[in-house]
C-alpha positions, 0 to 999 in steps of 0.5 A: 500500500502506498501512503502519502504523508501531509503534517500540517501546522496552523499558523497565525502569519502565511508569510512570517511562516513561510520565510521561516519555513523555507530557511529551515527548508533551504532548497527543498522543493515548496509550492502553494496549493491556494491563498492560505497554505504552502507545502514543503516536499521533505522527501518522496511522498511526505510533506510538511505544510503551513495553514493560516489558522491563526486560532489553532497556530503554536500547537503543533507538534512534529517530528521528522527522523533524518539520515545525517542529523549533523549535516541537517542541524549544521545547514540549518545553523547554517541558515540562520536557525537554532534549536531551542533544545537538542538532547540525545537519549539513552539508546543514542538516539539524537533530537533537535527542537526548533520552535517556529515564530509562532511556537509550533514544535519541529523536532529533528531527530537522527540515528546515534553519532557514527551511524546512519 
């Protein structure tokens, strides 16, 4: 069965979210369905978009799992973002949460450090 994956995240500013979005992003393919959502290919058949909706915005809670968690969080640093926290659990496993402008939770998560 074949499943695409749509995480959304209600925001109360299209364009203030966008910008940050798509710094967060870099050169990750976007495009704009209608006047009130944009969407993000974060690999094949999963994406991340925005809605305005401004009476649900700081809520959400995502997460996505990314092959090289260094080279991901050091482009984003790159780019002008900084976690609000980064931990690493007892299994290794390493996470990284960023808060947008309007507080919605985008955690990275990677294998432990010298794996993939």
């Amino acid at each position: 069965m074949k499943v695409d994956l749509f995480a959304g995240v209600a925001v109360s500013d299209l364009q203030r979210a966008v910008a940050w979005f798509d710094t967060f992003f870099g050169d990750a393919e976007s495009f704009e369905p209608n006047d009130t959502e944009r969407v993000w290919t974060v690999a094949e058949h999963r994406y991340l978009y925005v809605e305005l909706q401004p009476e649900h915005a700081g809520h959400a809670m995502v997460t996505l799992f990314v092959e090289d968690f260094d080279e991901f969080t050091d482009a984003v640093a790159h780019r002008g973002i900084h976690p609000q926290t980064q931990e690493t659990y007892d299994n290794g496993v390493r996470k990284a949460v960023y808060r947008d402008p309007d507080g919605n939770e985008v955690g990275v998560g990677g294998a432990p450090a010298g794996r993939s």
